[in-house]
PyMOL commands that place a pseudoatom at each C-alpha (Angstrom):
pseudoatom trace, name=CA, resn=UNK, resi=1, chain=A, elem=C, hetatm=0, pos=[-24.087, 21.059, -11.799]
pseudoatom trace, name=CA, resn=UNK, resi=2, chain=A, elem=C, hetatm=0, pos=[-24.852, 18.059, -8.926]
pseudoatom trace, name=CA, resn=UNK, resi=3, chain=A, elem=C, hetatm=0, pos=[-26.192, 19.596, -6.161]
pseudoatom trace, name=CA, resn=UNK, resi=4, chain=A, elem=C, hetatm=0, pos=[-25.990, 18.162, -2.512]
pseudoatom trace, name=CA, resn=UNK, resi=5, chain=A, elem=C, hetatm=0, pos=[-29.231, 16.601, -1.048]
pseudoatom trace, name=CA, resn=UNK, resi=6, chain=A, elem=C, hetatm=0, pos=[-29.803, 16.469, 2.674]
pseudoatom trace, name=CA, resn=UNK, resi=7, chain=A, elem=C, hetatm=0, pos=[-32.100, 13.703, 3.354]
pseudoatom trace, name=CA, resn=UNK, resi=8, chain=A, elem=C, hetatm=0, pos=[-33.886, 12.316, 6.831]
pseudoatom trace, name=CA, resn=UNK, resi=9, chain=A, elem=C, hetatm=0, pos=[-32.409, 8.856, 7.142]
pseudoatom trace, name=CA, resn=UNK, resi=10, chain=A, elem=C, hetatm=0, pos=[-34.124, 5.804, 8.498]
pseudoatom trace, name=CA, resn=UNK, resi=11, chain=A, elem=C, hetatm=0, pos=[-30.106, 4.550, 9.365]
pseudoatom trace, name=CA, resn=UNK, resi=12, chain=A, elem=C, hetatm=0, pos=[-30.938, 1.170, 7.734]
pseudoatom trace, name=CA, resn=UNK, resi=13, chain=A, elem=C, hetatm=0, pos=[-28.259, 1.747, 4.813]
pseudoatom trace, name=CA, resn=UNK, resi=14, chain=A, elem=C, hetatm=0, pos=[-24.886, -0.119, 4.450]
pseudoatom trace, name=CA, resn=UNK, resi=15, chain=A, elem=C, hetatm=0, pos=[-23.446, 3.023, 3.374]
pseudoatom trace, name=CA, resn=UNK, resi=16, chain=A, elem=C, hetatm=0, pos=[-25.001, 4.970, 6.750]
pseudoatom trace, name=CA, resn=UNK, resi=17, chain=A, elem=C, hetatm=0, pos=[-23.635, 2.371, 8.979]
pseudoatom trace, name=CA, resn=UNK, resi=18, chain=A, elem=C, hetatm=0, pos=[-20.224, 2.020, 7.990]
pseudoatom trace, name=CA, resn=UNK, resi=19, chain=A, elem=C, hetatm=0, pos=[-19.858, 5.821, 8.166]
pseudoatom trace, name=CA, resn=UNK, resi=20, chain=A, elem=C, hetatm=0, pos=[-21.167, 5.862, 11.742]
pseudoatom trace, name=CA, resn=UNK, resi=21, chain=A, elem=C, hetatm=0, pos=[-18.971, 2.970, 12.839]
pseudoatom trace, name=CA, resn=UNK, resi=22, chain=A, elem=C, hetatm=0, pos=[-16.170, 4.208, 11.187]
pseudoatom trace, name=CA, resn=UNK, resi=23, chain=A, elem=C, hetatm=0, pos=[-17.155, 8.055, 13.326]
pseudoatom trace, name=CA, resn=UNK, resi=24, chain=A, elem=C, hetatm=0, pos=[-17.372, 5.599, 16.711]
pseudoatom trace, name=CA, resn=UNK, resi=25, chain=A, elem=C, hetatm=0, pos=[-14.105, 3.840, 16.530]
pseudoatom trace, name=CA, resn=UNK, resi=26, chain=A, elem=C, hetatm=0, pos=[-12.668, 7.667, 15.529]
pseudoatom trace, name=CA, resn=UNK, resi=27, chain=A, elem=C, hetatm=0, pos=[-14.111, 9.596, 18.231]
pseudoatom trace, name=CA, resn=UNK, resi=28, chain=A, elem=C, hetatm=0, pos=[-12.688, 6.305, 20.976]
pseudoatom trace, name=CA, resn=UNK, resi=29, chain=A, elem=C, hetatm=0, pos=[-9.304, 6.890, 19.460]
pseudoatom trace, name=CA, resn=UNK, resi=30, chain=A, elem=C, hetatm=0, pos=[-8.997, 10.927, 20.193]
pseudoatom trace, name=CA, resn=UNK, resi=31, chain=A, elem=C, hetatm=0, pos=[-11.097, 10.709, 23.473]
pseudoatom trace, name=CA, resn=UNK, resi=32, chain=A, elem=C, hetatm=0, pos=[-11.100, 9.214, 26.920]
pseudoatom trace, name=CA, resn=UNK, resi=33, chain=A, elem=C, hetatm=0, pos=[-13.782, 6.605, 26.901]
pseudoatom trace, name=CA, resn=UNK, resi=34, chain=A, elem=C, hetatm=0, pos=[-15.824, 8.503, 29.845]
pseudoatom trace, name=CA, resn=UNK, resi=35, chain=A, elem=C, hetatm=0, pos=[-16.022, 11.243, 27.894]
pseudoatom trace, name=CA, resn=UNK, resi=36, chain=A, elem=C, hetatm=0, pos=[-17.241, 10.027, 24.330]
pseudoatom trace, name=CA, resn=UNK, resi=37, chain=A, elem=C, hetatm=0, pos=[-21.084, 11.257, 23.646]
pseudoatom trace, name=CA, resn=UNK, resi=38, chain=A, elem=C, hetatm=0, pos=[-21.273, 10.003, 20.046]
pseudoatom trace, name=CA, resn=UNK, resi=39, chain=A, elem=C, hetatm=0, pos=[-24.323, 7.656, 19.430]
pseudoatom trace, name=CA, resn=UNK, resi=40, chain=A, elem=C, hetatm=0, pos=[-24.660, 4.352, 18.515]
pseudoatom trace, name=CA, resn=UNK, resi=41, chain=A, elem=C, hetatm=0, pos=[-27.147, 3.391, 15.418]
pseudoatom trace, name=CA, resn=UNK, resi=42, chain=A, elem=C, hetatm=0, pos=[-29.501, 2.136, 18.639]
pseudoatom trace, name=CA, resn=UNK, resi=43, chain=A, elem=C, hetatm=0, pos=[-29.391, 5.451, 20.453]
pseudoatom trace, name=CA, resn=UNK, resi=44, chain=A, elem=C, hetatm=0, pos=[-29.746, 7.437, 17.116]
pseudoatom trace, name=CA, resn=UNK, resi=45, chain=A, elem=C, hetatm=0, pos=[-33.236, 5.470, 16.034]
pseudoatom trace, name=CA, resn=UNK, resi=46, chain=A, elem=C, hetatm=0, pos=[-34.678, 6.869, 19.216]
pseudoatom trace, name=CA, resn=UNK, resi=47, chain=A, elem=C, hetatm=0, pos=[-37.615, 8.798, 18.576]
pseudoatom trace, name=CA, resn=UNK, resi=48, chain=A, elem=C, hetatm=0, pos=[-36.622, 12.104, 20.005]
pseudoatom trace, name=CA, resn=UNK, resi=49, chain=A, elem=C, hetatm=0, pos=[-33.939, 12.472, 17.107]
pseudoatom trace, name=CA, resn=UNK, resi=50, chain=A, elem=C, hetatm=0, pos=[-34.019, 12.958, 13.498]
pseudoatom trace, name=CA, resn=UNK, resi=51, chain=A, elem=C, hetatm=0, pos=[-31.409, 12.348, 11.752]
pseudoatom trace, name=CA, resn=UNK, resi=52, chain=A, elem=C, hetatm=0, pos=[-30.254, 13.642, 8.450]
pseudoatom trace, name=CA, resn=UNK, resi=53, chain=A, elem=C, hetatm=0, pos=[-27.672, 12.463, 5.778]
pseudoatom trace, name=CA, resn=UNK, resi=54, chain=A, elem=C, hetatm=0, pos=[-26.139, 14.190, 3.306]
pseudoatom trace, name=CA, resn=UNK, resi=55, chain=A, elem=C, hetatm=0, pos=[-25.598, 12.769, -0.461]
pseudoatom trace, name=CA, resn=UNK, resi=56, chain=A, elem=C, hetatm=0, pos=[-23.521, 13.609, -3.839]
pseudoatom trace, name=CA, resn=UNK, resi=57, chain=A, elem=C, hetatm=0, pos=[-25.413, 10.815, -6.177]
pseudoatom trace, name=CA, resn=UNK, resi=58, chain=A, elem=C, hetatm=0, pos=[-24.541, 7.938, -4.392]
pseudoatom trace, name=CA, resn=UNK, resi=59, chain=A, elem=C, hetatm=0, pos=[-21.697, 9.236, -2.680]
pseudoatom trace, name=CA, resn=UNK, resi=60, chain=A, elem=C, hetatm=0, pos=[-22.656, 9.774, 1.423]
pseudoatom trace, name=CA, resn=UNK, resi=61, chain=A, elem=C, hetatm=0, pos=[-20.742, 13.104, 2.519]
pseudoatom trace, name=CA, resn=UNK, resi=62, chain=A, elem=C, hetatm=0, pos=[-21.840, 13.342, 5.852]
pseudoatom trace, name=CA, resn=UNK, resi=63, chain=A, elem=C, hetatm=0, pos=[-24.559, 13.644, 8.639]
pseudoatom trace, name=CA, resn=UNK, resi=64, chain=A, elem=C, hetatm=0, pos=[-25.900, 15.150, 11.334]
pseudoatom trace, name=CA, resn=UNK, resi=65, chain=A, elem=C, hetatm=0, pos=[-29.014, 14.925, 14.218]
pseudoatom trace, name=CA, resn=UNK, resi=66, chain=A, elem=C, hetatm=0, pos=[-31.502, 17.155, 16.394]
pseudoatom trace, name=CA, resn=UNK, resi=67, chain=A, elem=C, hetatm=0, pos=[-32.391, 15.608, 19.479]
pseudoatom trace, name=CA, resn=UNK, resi=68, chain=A, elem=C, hetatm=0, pos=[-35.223, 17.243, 20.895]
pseudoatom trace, name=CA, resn=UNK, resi=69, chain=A, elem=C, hetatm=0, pos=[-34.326, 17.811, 24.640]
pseudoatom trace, name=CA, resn=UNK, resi=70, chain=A, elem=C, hetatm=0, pos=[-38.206, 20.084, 25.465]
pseudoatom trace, name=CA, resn=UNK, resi=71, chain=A, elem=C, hetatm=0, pos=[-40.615, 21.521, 23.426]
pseudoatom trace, name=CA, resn=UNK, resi=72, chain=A, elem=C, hetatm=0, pos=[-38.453, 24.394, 23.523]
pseudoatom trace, name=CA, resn=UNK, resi=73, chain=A, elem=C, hetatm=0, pos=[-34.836, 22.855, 23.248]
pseudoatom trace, name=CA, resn=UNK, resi=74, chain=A, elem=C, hetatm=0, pos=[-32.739, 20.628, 21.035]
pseudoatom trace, name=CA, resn=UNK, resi=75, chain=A, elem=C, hetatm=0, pos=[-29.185, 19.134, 21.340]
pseudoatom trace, name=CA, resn=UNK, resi=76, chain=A, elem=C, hetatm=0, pos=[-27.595, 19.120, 17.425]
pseudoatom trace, name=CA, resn=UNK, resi=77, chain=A, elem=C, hetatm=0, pos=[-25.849, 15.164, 17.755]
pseudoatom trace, name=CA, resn=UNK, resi=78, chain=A, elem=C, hetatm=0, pos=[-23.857, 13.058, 15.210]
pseudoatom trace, name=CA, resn=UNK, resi=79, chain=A, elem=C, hetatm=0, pos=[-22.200, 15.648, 12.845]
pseudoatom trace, name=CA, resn=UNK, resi=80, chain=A, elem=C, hetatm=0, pos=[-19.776, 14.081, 11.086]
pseudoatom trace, name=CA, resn=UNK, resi=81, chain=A, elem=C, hetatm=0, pos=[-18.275, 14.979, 7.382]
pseudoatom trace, name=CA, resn=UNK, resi=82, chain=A, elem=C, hetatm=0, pos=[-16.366, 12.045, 5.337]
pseudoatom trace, name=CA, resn=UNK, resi=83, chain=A, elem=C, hetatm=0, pos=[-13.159, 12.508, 5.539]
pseudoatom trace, name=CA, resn=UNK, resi=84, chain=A, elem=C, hetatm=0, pos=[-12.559, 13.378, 1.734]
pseudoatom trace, name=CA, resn=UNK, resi=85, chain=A, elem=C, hetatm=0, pos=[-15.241, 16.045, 1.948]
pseudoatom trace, name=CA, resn=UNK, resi=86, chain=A, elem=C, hetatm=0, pos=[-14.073, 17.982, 5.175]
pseudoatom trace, name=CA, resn=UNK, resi=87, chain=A, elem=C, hetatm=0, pos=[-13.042, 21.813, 4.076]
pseudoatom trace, name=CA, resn=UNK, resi=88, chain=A, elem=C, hetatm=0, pos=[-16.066, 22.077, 1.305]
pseudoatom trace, name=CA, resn=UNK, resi=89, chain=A, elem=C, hetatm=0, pos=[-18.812, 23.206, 3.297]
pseudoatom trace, name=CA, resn=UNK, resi=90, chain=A, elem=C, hetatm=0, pos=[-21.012, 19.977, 3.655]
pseudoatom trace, name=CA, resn=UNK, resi=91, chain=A, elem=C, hetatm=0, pos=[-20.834, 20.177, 7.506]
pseudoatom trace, name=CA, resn=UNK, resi=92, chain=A, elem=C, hetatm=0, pos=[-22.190, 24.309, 6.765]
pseudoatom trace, name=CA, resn=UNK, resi=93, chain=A, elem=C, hetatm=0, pos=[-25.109, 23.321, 4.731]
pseudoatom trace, name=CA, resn=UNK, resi=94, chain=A, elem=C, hetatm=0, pos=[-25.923, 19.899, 7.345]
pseudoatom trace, name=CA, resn=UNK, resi=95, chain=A, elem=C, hetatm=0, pos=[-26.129, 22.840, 10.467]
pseudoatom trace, name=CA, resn=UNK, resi=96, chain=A, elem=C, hetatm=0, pos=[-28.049, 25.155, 8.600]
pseudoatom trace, name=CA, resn=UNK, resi=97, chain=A, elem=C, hetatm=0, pos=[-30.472, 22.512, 8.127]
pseudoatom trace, name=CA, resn=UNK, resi=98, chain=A, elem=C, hetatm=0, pos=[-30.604, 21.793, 11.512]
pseudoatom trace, name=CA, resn=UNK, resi=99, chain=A, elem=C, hetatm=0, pos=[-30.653, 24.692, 12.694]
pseudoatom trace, name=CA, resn=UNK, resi=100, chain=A, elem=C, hetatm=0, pos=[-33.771, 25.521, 9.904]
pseudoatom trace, name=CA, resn=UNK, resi=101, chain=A, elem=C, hetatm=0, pos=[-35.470, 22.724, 11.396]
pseudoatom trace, name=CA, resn=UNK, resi=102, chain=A, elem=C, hetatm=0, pos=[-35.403, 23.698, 15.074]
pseudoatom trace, name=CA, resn=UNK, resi=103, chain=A, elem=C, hetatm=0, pos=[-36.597, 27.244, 14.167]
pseudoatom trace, name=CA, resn=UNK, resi=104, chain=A, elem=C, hetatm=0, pos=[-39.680, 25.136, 12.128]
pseudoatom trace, name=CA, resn=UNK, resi=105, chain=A, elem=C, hetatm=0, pos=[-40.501, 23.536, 15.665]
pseudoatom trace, name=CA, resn=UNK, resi=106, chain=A, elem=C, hetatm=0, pos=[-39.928, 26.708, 17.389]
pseudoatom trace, name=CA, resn=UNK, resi=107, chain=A, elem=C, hetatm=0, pos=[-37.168, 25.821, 19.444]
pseudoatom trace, name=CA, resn=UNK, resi=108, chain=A, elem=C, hetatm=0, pos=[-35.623, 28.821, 21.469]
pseudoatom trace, name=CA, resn=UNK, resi=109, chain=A, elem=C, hetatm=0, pos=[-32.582, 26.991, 22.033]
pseudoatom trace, name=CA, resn=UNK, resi=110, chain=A, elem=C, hetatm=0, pos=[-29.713, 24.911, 20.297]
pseudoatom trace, name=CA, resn=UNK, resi=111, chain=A, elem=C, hetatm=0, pos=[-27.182, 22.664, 22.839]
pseudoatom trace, name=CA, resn=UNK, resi=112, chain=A, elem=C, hetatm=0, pos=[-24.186, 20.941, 21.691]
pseudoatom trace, name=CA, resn=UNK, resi=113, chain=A, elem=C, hetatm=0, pos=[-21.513, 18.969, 23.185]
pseudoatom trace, name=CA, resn=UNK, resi=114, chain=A, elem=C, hetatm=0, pos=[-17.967, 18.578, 21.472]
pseudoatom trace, name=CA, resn=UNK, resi=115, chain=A, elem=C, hetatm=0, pos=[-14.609, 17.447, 21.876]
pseudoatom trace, name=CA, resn=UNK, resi=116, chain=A, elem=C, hetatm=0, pos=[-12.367, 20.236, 23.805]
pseudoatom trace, name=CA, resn=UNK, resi=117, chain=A, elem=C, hetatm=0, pos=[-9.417, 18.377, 21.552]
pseudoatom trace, name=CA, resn=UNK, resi=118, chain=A, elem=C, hetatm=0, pos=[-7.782, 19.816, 18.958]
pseudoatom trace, name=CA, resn=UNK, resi=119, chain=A, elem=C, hetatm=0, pos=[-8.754, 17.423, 15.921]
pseudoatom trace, name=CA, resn=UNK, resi=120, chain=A, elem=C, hetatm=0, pos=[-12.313, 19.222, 16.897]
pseudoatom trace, name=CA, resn=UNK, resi=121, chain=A, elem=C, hetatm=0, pos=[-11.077, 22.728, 16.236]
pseudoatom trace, name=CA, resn=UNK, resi=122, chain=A, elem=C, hetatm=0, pos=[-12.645, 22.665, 12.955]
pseudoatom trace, name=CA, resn=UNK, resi=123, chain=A, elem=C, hetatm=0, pos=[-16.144, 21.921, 14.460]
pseudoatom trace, name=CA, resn=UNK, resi=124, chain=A, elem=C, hetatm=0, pos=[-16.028, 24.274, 17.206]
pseudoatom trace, name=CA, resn=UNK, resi=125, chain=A, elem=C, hetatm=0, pos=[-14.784, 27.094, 14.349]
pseudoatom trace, name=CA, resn=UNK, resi=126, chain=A, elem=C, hetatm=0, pos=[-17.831, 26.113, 12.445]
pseudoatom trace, name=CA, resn=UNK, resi=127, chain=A, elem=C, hetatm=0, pos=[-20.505, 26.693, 15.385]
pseudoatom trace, name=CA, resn=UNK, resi=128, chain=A, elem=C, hetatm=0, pos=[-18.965, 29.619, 16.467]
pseudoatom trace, name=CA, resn=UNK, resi=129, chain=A, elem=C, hetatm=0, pos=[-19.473, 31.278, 12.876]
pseudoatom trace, name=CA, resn=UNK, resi=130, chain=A, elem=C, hetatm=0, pos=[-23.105, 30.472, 13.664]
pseudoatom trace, name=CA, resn=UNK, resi=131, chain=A, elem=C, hetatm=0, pos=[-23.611, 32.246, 16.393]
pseudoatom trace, name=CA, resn=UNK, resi=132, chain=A, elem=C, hetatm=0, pos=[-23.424, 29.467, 19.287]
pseudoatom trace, name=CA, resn=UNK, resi=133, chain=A, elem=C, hetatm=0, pos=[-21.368, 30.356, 22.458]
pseudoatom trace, name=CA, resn=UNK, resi=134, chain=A, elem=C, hetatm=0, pos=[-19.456, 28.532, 24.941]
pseudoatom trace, name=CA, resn=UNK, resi=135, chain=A, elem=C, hetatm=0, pos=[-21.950, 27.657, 28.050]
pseudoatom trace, name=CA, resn=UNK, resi=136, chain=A, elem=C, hetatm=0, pos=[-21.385, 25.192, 30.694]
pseudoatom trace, name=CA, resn=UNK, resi=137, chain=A, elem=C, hetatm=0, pos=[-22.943, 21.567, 30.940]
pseudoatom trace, name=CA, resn=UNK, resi=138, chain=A, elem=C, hetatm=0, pos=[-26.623, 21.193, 30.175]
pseudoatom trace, name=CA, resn=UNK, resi=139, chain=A, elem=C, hetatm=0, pos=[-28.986, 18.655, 30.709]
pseudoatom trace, name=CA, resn=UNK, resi=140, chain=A, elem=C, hetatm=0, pos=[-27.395, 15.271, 31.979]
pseudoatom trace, name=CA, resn=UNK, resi=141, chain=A, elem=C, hetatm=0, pos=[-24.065, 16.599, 31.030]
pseudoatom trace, name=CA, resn=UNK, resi=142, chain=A, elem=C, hetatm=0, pos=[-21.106, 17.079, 33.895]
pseudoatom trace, name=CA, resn=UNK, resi=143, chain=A, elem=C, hetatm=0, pos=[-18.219, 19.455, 33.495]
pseudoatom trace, name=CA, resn=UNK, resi=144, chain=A, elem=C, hetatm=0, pos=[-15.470, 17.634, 32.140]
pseudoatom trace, name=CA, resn=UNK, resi=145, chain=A, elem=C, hetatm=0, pos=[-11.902, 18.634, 30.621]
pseudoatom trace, name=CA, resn=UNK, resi=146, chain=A, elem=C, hetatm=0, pos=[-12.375, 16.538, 27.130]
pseudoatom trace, name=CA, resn=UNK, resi=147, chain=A, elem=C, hetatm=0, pos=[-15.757, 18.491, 26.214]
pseudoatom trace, name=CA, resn=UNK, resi=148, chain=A, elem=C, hetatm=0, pos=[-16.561, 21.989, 25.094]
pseudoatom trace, name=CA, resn=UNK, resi=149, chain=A, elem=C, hetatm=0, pos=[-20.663, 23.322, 25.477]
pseudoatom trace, name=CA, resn=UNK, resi=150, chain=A, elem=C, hetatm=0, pos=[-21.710, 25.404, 23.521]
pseudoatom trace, name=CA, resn=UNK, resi=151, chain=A, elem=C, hetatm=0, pos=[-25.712, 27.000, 22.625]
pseudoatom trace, name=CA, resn=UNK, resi=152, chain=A, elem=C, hetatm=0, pos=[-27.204, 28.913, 20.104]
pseudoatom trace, name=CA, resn=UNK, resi=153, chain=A, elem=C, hetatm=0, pos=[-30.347, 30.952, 21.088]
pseudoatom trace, name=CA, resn=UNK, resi=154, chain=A, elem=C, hetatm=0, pos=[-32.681, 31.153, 18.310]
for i in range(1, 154): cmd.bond("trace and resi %d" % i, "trace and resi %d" % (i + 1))
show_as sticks, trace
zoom trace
C-alpha cells in the first residue's frame, strides 16, 4: 500500500504553485479582501516559515506552514487539501506534523487564523479535535467578523 509523504518544500514546483494560486483566487472568492491572510509564494519563502507539502506518487494532496512568531510561538499558515482529497485525512496527518514540529523546537504555543465562514467549518472542526481553542486576535491581528482565532498550548 502507497503511503502519503509529507515533505518540506522549497515552493519552486509547477505543481506547488498552481495549487497555491488556485487556494488564493479561492480564499478572495469566499472572503472580503481586508480580511484574506493567505500567503503569497513571496510571503511563504520567508525565512521564518517552513513549509510542508504533502504527496501520493506524484499526485500533490495538500500543504501546510509553521511560521515561527518567538522562540516560544508559531502561527500554523497555508493549510490547504486538494479538493479531490478533502474528507480522507490528509489535512489530519499535515497538522500533526506541524504540530510534531513545533513541539521539536519547543514551542509552548500554536496560533491560527481562519475564516469565520462556513466553507471553513471543516477546518475549524479539524483544530478543535486537536485541542486548539477559540482566543481573540494575536500578534498583528485585529478583531474582525470574517476570522476565527484559535491556539493550541503545547
Amino acid at each position: 500500500m502507497r503511503r502519503m509523504q509529507i515533505r518540506e518544500d522549497d515552493l519552486t514546483g509547477p505543481e506547488i504553485t498552481d495549487f497555491l494560486r488556485e487556494h488564493l483566487t479561492e480564499m478572495r472568492e469566499i472572503t472580503p479582501p481586508e480580511s484574506v491572510h493567505a500567503l503569497d509564494l513571496t510571503a511563504l519563502r520567508s525565512p521564518d516559515i517552513t513549509f510542508w507539502s504533502a504527496w501520493l506518487d506524484d499526485q500533490l494532496l495538500g500543504c501546510g506552514a509553521l511560521k515561527e512568531l518567538d522562540l516560544k510561538t508559531g502561527e500554523i499558515k497555508s493549510m490547504r487539501t486538494a479538493r479531490t482529497y478533502r474528507g480522507r485525512g490528509i489535512g489530519s496527518q499535515l497538522l500533526e506534523h506541524i504540530i510534531q514540529v513545533a513541539e521539536q523546537r519547543a514551542y509552548d504555543c500554536l496560533y491560527l487564523e481562519t475564516g469565520a465562514m462556513l466553507e471553513f467549518a471543516p477546518a475549524r472542526s479539524l483544530y478543535l479535535r486537536y485541542g486548539f481553542e477559540y482566543r481573540g486576535p494575536f500578534g498583528t491581528y485585529v478583531a474582525d467578523p470574517n476570522s476565527v482565532f484559535m491556539a493550541k498550548q503545547l
